[in-house]
Every structure is written in structure tokens, then in C-alpha cells.
Backbone as numpy.savetxt, mean C-alpha at the origin, in Angstrom:
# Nx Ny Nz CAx CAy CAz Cx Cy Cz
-10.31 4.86 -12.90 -10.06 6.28 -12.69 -8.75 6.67 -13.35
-8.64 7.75 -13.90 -7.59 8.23 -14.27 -6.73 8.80 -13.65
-5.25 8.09 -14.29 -4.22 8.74 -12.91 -3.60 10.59 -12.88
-3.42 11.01 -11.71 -3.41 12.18 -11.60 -2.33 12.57 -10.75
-1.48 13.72 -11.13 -0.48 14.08 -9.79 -1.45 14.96 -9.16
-0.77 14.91 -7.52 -1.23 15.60 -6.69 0.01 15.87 -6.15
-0.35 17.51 -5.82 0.77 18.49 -5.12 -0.05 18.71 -3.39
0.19 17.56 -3.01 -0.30 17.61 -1.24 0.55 16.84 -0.48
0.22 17.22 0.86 0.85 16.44 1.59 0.06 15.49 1.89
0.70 13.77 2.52 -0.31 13.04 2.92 0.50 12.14 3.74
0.10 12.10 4.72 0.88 10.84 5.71 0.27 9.90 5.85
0.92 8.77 6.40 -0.03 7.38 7.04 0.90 7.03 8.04
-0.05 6.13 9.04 0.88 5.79 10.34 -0.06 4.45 10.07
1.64 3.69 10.19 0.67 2.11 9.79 1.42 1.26 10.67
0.98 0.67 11.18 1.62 -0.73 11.93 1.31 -1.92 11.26
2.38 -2.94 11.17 2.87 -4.04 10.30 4.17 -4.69 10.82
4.42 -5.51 9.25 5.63 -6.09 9.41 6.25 -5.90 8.03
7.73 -5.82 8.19 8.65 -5.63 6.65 9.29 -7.01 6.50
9.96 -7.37 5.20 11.13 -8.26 4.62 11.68 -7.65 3.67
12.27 -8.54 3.25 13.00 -8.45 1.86 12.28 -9.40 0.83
12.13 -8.68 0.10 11.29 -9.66 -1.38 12.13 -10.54 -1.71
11.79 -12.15 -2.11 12.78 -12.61 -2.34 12.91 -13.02 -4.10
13.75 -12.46 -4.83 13.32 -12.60 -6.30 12.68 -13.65 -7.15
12.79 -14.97 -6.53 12.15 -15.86 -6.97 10.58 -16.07 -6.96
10.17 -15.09 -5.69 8.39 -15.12 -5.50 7.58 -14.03 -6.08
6.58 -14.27 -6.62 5.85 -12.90 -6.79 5.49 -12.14 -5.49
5.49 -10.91 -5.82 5.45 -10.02 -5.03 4.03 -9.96 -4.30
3.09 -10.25 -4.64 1.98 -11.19 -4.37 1.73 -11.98 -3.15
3.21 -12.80 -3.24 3.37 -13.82 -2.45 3.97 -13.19 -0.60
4.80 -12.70 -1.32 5.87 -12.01 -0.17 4.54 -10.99 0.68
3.44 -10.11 -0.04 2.29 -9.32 0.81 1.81 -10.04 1.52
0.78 -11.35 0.86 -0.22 -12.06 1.63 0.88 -12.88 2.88
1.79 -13.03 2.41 2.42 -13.49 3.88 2.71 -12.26 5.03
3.22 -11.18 4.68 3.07 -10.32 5.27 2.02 -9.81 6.08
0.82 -9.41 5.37 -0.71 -9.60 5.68 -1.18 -10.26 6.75
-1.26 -12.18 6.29 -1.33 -12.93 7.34 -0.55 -12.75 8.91
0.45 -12.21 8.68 1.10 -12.11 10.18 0.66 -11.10 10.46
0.65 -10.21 10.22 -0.42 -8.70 10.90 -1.55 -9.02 11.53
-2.66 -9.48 10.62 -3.83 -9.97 11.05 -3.71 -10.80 12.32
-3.06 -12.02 11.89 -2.52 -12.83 13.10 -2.45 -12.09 14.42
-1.44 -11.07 14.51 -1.35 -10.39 15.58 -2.27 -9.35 15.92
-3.34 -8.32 14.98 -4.18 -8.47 15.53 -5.28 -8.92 16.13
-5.63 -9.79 15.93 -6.46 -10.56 16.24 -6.33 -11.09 17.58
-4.88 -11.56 17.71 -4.18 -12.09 18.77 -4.51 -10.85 20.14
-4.07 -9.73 19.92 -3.68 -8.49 20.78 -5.00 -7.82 20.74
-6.39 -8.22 19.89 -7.35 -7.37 19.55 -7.55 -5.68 19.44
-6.81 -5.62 18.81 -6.45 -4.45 18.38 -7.51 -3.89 17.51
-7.61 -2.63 18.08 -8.98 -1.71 16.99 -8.21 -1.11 16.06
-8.89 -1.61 14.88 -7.89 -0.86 13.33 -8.95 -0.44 12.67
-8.72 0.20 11.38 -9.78 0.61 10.16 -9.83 -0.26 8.95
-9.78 -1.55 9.57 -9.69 -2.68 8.47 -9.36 -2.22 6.80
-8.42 -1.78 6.78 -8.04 -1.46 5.18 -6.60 -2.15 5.27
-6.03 -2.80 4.21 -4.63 -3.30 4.32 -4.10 -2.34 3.28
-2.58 -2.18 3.36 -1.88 -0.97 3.08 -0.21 -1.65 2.55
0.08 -1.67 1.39 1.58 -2.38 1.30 2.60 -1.30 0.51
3.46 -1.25 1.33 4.28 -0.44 0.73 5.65 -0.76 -0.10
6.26 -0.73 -1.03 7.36 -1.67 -1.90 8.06 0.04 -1.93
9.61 -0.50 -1.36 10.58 0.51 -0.93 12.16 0.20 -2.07
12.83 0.40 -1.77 14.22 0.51 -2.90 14.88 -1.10 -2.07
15.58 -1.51 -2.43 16.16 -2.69 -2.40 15.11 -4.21 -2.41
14.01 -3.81 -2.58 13.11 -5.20 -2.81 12.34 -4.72 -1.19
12.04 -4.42 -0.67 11.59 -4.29 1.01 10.28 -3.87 0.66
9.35 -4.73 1.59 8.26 -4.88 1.27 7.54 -4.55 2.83
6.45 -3.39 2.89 6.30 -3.49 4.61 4.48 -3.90 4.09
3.92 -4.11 4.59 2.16 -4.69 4.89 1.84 -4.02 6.64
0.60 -3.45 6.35 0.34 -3.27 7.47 -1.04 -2.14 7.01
-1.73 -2.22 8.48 -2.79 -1.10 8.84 -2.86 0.13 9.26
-3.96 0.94 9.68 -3.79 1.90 10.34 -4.48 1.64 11.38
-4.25 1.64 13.19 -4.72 1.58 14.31 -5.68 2.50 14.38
-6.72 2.16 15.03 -8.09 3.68 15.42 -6.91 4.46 16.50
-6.08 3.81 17.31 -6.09 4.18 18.74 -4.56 4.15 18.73
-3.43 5.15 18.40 -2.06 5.14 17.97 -1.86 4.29 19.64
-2.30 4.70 20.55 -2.04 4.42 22.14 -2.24 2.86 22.35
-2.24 2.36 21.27 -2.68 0.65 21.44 -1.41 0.13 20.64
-0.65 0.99 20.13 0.25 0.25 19.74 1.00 -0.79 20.10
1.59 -1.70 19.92 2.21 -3.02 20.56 3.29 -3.40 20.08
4.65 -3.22 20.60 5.93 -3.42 20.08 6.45 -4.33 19.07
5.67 -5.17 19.10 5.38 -6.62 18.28 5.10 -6.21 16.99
4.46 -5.09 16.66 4.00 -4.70 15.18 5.38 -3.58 15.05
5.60 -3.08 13.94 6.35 -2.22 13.66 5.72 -0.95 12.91
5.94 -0.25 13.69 5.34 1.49 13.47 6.06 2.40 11.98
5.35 2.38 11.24 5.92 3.04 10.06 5.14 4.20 9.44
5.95 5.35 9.15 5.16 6.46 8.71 5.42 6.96 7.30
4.62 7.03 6.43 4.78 7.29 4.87 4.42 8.34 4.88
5.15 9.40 4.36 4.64 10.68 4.20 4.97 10.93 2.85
4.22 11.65 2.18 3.94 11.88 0.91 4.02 13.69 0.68
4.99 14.16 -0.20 5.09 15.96 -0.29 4.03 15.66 -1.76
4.26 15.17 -2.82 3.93 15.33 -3.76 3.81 13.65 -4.44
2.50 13.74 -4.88 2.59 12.32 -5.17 1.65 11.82 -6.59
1.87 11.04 -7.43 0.88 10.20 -8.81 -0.16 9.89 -7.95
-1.17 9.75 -8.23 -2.64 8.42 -7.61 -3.37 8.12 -8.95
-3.73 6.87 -8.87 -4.77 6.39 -9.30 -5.21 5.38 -8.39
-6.88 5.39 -8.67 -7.66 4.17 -8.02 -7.91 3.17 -8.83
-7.68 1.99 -9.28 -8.29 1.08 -9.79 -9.29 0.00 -8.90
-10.46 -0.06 -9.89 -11.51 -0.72 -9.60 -11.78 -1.65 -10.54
-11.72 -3.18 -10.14 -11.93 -4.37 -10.66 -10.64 -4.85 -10.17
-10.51 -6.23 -10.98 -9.87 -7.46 -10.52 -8.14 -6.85 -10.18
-7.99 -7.50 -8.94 -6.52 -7.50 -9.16 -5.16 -7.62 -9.94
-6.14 -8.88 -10.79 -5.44 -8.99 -12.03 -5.15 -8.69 -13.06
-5.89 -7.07 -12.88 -5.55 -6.61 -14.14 -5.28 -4.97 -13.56
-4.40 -4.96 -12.27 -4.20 -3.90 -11.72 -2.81 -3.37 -12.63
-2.26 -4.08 -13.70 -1.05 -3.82 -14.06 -1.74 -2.65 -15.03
-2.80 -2.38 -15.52 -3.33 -1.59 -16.46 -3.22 -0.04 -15.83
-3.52 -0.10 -14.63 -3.49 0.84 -13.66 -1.89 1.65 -13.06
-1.11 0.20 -13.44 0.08 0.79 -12.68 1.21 1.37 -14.19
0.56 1.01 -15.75 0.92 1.96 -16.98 0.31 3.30 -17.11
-1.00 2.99 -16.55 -1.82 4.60 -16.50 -1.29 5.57 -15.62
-1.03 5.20 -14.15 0.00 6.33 -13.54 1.41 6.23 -13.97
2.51 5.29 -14.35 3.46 5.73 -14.95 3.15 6.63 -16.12
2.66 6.39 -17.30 2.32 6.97 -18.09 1.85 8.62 -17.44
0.88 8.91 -16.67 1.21 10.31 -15.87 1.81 10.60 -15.33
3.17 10.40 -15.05 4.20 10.52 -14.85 5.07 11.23 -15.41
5.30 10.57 -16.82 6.21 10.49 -17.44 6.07 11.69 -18.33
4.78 11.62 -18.92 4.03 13.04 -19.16 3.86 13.95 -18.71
3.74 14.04 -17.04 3.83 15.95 -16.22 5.33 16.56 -16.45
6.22 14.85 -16.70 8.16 15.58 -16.44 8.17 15.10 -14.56
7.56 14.78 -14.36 7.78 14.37 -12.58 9.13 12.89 -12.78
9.72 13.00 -11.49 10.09 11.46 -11.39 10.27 10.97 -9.71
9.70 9.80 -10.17 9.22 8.66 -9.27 10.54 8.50 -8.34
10.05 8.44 -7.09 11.39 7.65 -6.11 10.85 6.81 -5.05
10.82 6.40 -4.45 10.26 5.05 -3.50 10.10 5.93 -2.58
8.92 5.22 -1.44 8.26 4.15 -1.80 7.10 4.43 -3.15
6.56 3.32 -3.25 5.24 3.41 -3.68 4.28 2.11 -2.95
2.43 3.19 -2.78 1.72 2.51 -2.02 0.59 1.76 -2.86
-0.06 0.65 -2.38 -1.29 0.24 -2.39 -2.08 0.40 -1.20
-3.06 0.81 -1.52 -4.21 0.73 -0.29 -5.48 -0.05 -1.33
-5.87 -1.62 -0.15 -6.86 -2.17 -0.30 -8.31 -1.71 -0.10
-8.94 -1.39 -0.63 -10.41 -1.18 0.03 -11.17 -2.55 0.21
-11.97 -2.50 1.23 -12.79 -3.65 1.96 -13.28 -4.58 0.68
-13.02 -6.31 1.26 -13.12 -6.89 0.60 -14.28 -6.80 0.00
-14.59 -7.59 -1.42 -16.04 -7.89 -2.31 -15.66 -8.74 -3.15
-16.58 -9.94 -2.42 -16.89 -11.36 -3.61 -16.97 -10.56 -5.21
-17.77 -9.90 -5.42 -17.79 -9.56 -7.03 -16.38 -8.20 -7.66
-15.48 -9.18 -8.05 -14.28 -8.74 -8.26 -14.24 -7.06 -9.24
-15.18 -7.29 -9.72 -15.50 -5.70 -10.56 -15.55 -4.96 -9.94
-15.96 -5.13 -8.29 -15.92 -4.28 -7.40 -14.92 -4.00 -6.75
-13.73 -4.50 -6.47 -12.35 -4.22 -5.66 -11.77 -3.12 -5.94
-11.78 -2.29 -4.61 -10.53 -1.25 -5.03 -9.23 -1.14 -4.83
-8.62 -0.74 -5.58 -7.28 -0.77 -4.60 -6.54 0.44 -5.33
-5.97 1.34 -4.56 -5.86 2.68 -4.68 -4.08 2.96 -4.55
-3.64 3.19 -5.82 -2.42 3.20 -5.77 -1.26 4.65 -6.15
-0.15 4.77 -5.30 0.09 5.94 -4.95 1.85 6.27 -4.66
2.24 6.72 -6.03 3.69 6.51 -6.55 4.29 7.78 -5.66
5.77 8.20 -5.03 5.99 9.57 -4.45 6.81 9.71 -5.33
6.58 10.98 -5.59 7.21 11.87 -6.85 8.28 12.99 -6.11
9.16 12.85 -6.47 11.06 13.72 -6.10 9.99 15.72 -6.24
């Protein structure tokens, strides 16, 4: 899909966990660990979510992972409550392999750079539900624009 600004508002209320990226790991590395401990704890707390994973990469390397709850009232102190709100923002969706999501993340800079907008943190990924056939993966990514 081709990337596009959008002049909307858009929030998310996600529960997770944050760190600090550590420069030596791919960033890759620092999510799926992130990830794993979420899951972990829901699973643990059985918590009703909308199974989509959600990672957000903030200014100093800070990395948060996390979901969105069906039921804000189930929240559990143990996860950390974070809200992304978006005035104006880039999107593109890319569909296929992860590994070649970097194609995706020149196509929205590149619309970017071209409306005259500029980028300030965070910026999001949202996973769509897993699929063995990798041509199929989405993952929907979403820069906030000043």
C-alpha cells in the first residue's frame, strides 16, 4: 500500500511493557522480548485482549510492546498502561515478509519528506494476526507528524 498522510486524530490504549534498546541488539530483538513478557502475563492473569501486538519506538532508544485490552476494567498493575495519541500522522500498511518491511518504512519517509511534514516520535507498528504464508503478514506502520 502506498504511504499516505492523514490529518486525524487516533488514539490507542495499550497495556505492555517498556526498556531501553540496547545498541548492540537489533531492535527485533529488544520487541520479541518485550512481546514474550506481555503474553506471559497475559496468559498468566487471562486477560481478554484483541490479539494484535502493537510496538512503539520513542526518542532515546525506548521501546514499549504491548496490546489493546477488550475490557480497560481488567487492567492489572503489572502491565503498564500507555496511551498514543496521534493529531496528524504518515501510514502505510505493508503486506508480506517482515523482512522486507524496510521497503515500507522508505515509502512513508519518502511521503514525508515530500508533503514538507516532519516526523517526531513516537512511531508505531501494529501486527496483524499471525499467517504461516509470509506474503500474507501485515503490519501497519504509523510515523506522528509535528
Amino acid at each position: 500500500m502506498e504511504a499516505v498522510i492523514i490529518n486525524q486524530e487516533k488514539t490507542f490504549t495499550l497495556f505492555g511493557f517498556s526498556k531501553h534498546h540496547a545498541q548492540n541488539k537489533a531492535y527485533s530483538e529488544t520487541m520479541f522480548e518485550l512481546l514474550d513478557q506481555v503474553w506471559e502475563e497475559v496468559r498468566n492473569k487471562k486477560l481478554s485482549h484483541k490479539g494484535i501486538n502493537h510496538v512503539v519506538y520513542d526518542d532515546d532508544h525506548m521501546v514499549f510492546a504491548g496490546i489493546e485490552l477488550n475490557f480497560p476494567s481488567e487492567e492489572d498493575p503489572s502491565l503498564e498502561k500507555r496511551t498514543i495519541h496521534f493529531n496528524k500522522y504518515a501510514y502505510c500498511k505493508h503486506i508480506g515478509p517482515y523482512s522486507e518491511l524496510d521497503k515500507s518504512y522508505k515509502e512513508i519517509q519518502s511521503a514525508i519528506e515530500t508533503s514538507g511534514e516532519h516526523h517526531q516520535f513516537p512511531t508505531m507498528e501494529i501486527y496483524g494476526h499471525w499467517n504461516e504464508d509470509e506474503s500474507k503478514l501485515e503490519t501497519e506502520i504509523i510515523y506522528n507528524l509535528k
